[in-house]
N, C-alpha and C positions, 0 to 999 in steps of 0.2 A: 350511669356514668360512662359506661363503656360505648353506650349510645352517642353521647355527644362527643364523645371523642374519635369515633369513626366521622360522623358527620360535620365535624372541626378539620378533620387532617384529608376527609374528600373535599372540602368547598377552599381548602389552603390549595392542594393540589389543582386546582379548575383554575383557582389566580394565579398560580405561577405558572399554567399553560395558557388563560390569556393573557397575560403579561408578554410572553414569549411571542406566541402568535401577533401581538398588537406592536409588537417591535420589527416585528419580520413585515406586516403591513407596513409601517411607516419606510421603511427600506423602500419594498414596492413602490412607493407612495412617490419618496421624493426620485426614482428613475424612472416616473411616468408609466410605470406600470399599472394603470386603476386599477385591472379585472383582477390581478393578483392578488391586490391590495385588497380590494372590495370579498373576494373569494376569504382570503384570510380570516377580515374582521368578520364575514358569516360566521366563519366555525368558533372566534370568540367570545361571540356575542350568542351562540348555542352555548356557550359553557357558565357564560355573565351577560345575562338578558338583559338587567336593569341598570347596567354599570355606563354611565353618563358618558364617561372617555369614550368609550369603545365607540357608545352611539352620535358621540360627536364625530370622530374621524371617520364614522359610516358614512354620515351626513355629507362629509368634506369630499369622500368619495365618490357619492351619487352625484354631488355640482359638477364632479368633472368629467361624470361619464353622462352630463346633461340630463339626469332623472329627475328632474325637481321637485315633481310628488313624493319621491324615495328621503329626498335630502328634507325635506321641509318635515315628512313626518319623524326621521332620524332626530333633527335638530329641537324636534318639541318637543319629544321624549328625552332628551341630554336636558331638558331644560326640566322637565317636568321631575326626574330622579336626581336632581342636585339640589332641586327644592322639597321632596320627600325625606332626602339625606339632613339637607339640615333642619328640617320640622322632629325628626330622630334625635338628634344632636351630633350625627355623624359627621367627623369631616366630608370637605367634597373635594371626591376624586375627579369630577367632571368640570369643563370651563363652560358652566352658562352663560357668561359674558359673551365669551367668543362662540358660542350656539345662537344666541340672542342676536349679536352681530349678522352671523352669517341667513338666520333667518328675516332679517329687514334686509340684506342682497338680495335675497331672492324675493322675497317681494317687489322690489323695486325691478328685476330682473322680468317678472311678470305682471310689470306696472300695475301694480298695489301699492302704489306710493303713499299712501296715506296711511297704509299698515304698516309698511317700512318704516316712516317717520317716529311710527309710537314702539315700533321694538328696538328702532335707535335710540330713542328717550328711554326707554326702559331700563337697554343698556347701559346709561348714561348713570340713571340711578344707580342700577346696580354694583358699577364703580366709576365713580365719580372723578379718580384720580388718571383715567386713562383718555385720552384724546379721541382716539378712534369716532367714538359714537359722533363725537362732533364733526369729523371728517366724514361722514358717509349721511348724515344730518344735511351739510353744507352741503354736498355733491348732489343729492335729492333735489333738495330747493334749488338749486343751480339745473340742474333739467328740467323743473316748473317754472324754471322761468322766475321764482321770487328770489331776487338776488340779493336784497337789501338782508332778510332773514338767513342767504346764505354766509352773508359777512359777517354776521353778526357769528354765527355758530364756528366759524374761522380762529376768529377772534377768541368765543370762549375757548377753542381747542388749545389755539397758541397758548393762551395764559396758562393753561395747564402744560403744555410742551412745548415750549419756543422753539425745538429743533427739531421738530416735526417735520420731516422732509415732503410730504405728501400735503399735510396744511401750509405750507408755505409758497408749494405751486399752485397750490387751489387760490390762494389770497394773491399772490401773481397776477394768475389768471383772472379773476374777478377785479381784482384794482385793472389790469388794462381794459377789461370790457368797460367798465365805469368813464375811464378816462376815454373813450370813444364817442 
């Protein structure tokens, strides 16, 4: 007993320092400091290897300091321990949506467009009630060139968020190309 209760009050102790340390990143983060930032979430993610967050905002880090091998393996791993987590029945600490998201960016970013497409679908499943995937859906096929499918994916975004500030310039933009 006395076992597990060292081994309870060292793994509380590792989350409350990275807890700490992943806040002191996110500071870095939004003053443009990546290396800080990225320096940070190392020493966090030595203390909570498998913990989704942390490897999401690695992920979010490496895109800005243009790693994309770094980001892209960051962001499968956030995706891959939110879906460990809930096969457990553990809450998820991690946004696999927004990993899922940011990994069809970078696809697209390294013209994988057809990978993109399926981990924006993916996303899309995965929750259904948020726009986004539809907006980066739309933006995709609008760089292919297939615009009819881009209006279409506009469209389901809108119905799901009419004040979509970003689906509303994309369907802008794609009604005046049309109208040309």
């Amino acid at each position: 007993m006395q076992a597990e209760i060292v081994r309870f009050t060292a793994a509380r102790a590792a989350a409350e320092r990275a807890g700490s340390l992943r806040d002191q990143s996110d500071t870095a983060f939004a003053a443009g400091e990546f290396e800080k930032s990225e320096s940070l979430l190392h020493e966090a993610l030595a203390l909570r290897p498998d913990d989704p967050d942390l490897l999401y905002r690695y992920g979010r880090v490496a895109m800005k300091l243009k790693r994309a091998a770094t980001a892209e393996q960051a962001f499968r791993r956030s995706v891959e321990q939110s879906r460990r987590k809930l096969l457990f029945g553990a809450q998820i600490g991690g946004p696999p949506y927004q990993a899922t998201l940011s990994l069809g960016i970078l696809a697209c970013r390294l013209s994988r467009f057809d990978e993109g497409l399926a981990l924006f679908e993916q996303a899309r499943l995965m929750n259904p009630y948020q726009a986004m995937a539809h907006y980066y859906r739309a933006l995709t096929f609008e760089t292919l060139g297939r615009l009819e499918e881009a209006r279409k994916e506009v469209a389901a975004g809108l119905a799901i968020d009419p004040k979509d500030g970003s689906l509303q310039e994309l369907d802008r933009r794609l009604r005046a190309g049309a109208s040309r």
